[in-house]
MINULO-783523 format. One record per residue (C-alpha): x, y, z; residue in three letters; residue number from 0. Coordinates in pm, 1 decimal. Each point is the difference from the previous one (the first is absolute). Example, Ala and Ser with C-alpha at 12.3 -4.5 7.8 and 13.67 -1.06 7.14 Angstrom:
BEGIN
c1->1230.0	c2->-450.0	c3->780.0	aa->ala	i->0
c1->137.0	c2->344.0	c3->-66.0	aa->ser	i->1
END
This chain:
BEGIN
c1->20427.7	c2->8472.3	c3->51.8	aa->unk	i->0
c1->264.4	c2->289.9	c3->-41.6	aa->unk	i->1
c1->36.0	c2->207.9	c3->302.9	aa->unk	i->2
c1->102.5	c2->366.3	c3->14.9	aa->unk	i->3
c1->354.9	c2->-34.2	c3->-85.2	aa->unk	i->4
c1->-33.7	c2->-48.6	c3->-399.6	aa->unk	i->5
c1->-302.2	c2->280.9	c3->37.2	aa->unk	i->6
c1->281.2	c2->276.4	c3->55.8	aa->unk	i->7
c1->83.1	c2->-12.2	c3->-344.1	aa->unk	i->8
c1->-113.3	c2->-74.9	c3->-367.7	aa->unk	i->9
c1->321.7	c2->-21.0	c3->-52.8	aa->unk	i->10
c1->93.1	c2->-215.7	c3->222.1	aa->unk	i->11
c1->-290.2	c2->-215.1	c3->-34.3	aa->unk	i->12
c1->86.5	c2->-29.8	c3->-371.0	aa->unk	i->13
c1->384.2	c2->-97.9	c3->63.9	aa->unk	i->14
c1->-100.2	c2->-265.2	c3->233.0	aa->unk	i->15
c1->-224.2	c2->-144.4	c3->-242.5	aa->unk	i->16
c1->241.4	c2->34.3	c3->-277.5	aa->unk	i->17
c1->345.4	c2->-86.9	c3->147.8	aa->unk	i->18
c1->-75.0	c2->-412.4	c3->-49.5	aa->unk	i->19
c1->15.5	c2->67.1	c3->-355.5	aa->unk	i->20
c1->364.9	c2->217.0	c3->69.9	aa->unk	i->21
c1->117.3	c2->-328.4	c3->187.4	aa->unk	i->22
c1->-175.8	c2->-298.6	c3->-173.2	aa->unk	i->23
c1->286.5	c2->-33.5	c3->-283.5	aa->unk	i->24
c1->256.9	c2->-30.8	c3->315.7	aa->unk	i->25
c1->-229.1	c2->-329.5	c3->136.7	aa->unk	i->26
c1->-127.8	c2->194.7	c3->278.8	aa->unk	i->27
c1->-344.3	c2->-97.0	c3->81.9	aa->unk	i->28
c1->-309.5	c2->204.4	c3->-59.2	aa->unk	i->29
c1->-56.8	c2->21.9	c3->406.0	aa->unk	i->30
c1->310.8	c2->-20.8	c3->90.6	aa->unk	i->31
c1->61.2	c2->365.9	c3->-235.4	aa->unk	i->32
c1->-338.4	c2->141.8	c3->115.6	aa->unk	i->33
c1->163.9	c2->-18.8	c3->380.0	aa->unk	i->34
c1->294.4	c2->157.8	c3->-138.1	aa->unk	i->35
c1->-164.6	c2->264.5	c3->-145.3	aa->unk	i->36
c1->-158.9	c2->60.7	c3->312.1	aa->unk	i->37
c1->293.5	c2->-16.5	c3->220.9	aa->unk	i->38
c1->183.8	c2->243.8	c3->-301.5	aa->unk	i->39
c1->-277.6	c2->286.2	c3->1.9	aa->unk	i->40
c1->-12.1	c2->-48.1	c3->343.2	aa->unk	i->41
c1->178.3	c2->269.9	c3->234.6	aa->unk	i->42
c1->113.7	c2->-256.7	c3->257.1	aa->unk	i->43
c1->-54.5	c2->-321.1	c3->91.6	aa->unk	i->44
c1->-336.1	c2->-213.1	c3->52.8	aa->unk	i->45
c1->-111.8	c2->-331.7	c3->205.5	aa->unk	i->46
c1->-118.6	c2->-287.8	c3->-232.9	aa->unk	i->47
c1->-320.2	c2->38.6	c3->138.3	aa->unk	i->48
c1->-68.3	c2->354.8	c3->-164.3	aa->unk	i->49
c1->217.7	c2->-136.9	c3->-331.7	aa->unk	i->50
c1->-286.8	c2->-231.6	c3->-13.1	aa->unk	i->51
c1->-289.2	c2->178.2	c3->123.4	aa->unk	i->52
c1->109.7	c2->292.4	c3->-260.1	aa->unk	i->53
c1->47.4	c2->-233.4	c3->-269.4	aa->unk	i->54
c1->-299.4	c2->-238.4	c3->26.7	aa->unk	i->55
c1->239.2	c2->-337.5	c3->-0.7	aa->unk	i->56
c1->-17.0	c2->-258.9	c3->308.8	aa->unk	i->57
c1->217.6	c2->-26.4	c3->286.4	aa->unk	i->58
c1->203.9	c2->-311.2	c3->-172.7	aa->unk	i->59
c1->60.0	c2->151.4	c3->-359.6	aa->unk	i->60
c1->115.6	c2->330.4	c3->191.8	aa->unk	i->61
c1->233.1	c2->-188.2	c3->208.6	aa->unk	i->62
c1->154.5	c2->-246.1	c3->-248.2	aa->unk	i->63
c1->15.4	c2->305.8	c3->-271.7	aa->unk	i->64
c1->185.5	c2->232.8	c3->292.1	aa->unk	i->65
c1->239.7	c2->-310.2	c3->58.2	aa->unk	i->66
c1->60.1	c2->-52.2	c3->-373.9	aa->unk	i->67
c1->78.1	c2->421.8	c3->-23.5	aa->unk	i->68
c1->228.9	c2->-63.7	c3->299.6	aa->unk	i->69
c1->205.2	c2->-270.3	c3->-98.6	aa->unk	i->70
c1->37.4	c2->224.8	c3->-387.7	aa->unk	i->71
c1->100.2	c2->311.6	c3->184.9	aa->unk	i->72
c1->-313.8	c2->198.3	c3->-103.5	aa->unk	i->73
c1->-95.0	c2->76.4	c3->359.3	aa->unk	i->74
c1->112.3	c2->-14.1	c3->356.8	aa->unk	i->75
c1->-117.7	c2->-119.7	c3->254.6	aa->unk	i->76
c1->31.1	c2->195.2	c3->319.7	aa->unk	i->77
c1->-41.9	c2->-135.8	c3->363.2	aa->unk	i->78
c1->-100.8	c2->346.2	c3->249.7	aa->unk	i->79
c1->115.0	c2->-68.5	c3->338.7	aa->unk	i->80
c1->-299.1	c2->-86.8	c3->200.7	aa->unk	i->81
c1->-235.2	c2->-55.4	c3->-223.9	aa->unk	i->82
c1->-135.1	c2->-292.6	c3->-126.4	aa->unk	i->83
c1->-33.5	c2->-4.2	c3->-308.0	aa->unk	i->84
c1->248.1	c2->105.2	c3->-308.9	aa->unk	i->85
c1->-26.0	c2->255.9	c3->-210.7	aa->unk	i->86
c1->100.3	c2->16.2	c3->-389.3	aa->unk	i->87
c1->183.3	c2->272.0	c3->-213.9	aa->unk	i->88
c1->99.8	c2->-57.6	c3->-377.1	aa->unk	i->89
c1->328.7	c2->75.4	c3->-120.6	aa->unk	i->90
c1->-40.3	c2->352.9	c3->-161.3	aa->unk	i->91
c1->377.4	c2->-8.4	c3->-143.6	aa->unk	i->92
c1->-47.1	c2->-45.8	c3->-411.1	aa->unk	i->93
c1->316.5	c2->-137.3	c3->-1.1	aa->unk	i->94
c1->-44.0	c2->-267.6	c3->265.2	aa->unk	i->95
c1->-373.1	c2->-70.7	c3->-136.3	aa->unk	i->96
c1->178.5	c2->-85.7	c3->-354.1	aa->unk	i->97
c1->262.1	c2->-193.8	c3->176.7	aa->unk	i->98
c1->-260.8	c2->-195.7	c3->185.0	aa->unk	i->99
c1->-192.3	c2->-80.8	c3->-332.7	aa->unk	i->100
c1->275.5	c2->-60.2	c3->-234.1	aa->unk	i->101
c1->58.2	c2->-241.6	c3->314.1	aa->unk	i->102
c1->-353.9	c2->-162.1	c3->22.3	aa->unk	i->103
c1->-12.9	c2->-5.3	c3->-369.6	aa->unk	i->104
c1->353.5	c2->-167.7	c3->-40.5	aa->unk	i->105
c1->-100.8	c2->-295.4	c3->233.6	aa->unk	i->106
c1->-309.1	c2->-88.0	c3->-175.4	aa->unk	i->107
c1->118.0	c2->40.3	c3->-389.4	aa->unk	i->108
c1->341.5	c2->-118.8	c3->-26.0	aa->unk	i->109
c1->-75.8	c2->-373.5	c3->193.7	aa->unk	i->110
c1->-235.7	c2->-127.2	c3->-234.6	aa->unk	i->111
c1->287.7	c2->25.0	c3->-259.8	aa->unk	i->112
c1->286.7	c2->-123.5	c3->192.6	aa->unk	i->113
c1->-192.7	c2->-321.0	c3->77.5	aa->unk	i->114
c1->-152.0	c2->-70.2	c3->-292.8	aa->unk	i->115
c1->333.9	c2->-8.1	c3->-251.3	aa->unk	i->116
c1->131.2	c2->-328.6	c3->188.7	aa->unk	i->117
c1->-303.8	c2->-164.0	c3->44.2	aa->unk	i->118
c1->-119.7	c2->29.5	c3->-373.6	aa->unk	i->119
c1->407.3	c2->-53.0	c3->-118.7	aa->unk	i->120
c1->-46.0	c2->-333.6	c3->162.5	aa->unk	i->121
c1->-235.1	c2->-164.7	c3->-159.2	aa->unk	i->122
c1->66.4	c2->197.2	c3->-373.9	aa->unk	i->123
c1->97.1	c2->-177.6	c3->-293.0	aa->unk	i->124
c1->208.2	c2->163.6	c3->-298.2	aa->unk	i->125
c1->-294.3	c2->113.6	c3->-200.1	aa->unk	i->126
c1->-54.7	c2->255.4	c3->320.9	aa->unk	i->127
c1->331.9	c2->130.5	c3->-34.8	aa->unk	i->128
c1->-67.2	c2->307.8	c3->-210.3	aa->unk	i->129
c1->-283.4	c2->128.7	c3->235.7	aa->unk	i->130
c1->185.0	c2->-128.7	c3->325.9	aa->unk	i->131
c1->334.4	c2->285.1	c3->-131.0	aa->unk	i->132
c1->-279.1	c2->279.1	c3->7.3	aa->unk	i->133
c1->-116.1	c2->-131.9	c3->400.9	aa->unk	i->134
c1->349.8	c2->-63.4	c3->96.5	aa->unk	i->135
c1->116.2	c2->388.6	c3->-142.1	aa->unk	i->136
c1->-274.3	c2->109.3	c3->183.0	aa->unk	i->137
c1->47.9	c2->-128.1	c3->314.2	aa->unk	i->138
c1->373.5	c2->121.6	c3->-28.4	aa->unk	i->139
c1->-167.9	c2->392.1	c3->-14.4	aa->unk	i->140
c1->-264.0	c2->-62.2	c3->247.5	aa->unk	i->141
c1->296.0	c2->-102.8	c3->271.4	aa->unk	i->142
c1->195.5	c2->286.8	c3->-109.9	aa->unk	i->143
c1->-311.5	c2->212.4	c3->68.5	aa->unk	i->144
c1->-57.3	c2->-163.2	c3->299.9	aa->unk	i->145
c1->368.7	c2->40.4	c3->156.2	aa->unk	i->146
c1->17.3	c2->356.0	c3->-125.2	aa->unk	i->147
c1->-360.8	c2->34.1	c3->170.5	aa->unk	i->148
c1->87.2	c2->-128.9	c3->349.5	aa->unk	i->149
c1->298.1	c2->186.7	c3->6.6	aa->unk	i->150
c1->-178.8	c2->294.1	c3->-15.5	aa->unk	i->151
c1->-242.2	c2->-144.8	c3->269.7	aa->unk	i->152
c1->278.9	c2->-54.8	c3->254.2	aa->unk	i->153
c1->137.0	c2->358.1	c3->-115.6	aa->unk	i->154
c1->-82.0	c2->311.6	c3->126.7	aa->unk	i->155
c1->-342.0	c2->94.2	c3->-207.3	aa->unk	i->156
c1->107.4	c2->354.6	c3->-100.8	aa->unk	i->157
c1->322.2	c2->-204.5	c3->-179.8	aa->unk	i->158
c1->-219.6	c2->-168.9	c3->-192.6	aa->unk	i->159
c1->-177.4	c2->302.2	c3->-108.2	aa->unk	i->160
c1->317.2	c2->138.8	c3->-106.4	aa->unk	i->161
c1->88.5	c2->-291.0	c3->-201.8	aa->unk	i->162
c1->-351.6	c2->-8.9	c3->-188.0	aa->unk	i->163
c1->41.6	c2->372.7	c3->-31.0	aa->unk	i->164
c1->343.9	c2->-53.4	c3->-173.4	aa->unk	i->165
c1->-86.2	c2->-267.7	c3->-185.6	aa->unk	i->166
c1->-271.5	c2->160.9	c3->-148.8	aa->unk	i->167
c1->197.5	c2->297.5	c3->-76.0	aa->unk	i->168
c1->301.4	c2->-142.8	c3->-134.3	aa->unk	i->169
c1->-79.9	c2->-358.0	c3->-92.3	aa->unk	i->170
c1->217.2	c2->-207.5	c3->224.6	aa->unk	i->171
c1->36.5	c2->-58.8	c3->351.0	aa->unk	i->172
c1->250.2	c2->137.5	c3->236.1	aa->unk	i->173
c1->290.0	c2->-286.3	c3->91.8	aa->unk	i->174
c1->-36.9	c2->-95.8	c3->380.3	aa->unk	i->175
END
C-alpha cells in the first residue's frame, strides 16, 4: 500500500523505484535504498511508521534497513524534543553520499581478499605458486585502494571530490 507521499510525483515515484538499482553495485540493499530514496525526495524528515506505511515493507525490515542507513551515513536520525518518536532525513550532500558509499562499499569488498591470501598461502604447494603471484598482487592494490578509500572517508567529502576531480583531469593524485 503506497500512501500519498509517492502520489505527488511521477517523478518521484519513478526515482524511488529506481534508486536500488543506483545503489545495488555499492552493496546497499534493495529496501534499505528504497528508504533512502524516500528520505532523499523527501522535503524533510519522516517517522518509520510512514517510511513503511509509504513503502509497503513491515515494521522490522524498515527498522533494521533505517539502522543499517544510519550506521553508513545515508540518513540521520533525528530525536525532536518531546516527542516520542524519531524522525529520519537522508544526507542530501553528493559529496558525503559518495563518501558514505565508497565507505560501505570498501568494508564489504576489500575483506574477502585480505583474508583469503593467508589462509589459501597456507595450505599451497609450489605448483600454486604462479596463480597465488596474481592473488597476492592483487591483494597489494585492493589495500592500496582501500587505504586511499578510507582516507577519503575520514576526510572532509568535498576533498575527496577534488581529488577524483583532479585525478580524472590530470591522471594522478594530489600528494597529501
Amino acid at each position: 500500500m503506497q500512501s500519498e507521499v509517492l502520489n505527488t510525483s511521477p517523478a518521484r515515484a519513478r526515482f524511488v523505484g529506481a534508486w536500488p538499482e543506483v545503489l545495488k553495485p555499492w552493496g546497499v540493499p534493495k529496501a534499505a535504498a528504497r528508504i533512502h530514496g524516500l528520505l532523499l525526495s523527501e522535503n524533510g524528515t519522516l517517522e518509520a511508521a510512514t517510511i513503511q506505511e509509504t513503502l509497503g515493507i513491515s515494521a522490522g525490515s524498515t527498522s533494521s534497513q533505517l539502522r543499517f542507513l544510519v550506521r553508513i551515513g545515508l540518513v540521520e536520525r533525528m530525536k525532536i524534543l518531546k516527542a516520542r518518536k524519531a524522525r529520519y532525513g537522508a544526507t542530501s550532500d553528493p559529496a558525503r553520499i559518495f563518501t558514505a558509499l565508497a565507505d560501505a562499499r570498501r568494508n564489504q569488498a576489500f575483506k574477502a581478499i585480505q583474508t583469503l591470501g593467508p589462509s589459501i598461502t597456507s595450505i599451497a604447494d609450489k605448483q600454486d605458486l604462479h596463480w597465488l603471484n596474481t592473488l597476492w598482487q592483487l591483494r597489494t592494490l585492493s589495500d592500496s585502494l582501500d587505504r586511499w578509500l578510507e582516507m577519503c572517508s575520514k576526510r572532509d567529502p568535498e576533498w575527496t571530490i577534488k581529488q577524483l576531480d583532479r585525478l580524472s583531469k590530470k591522471g594522478t593524485l594530489e600528494p597529501l
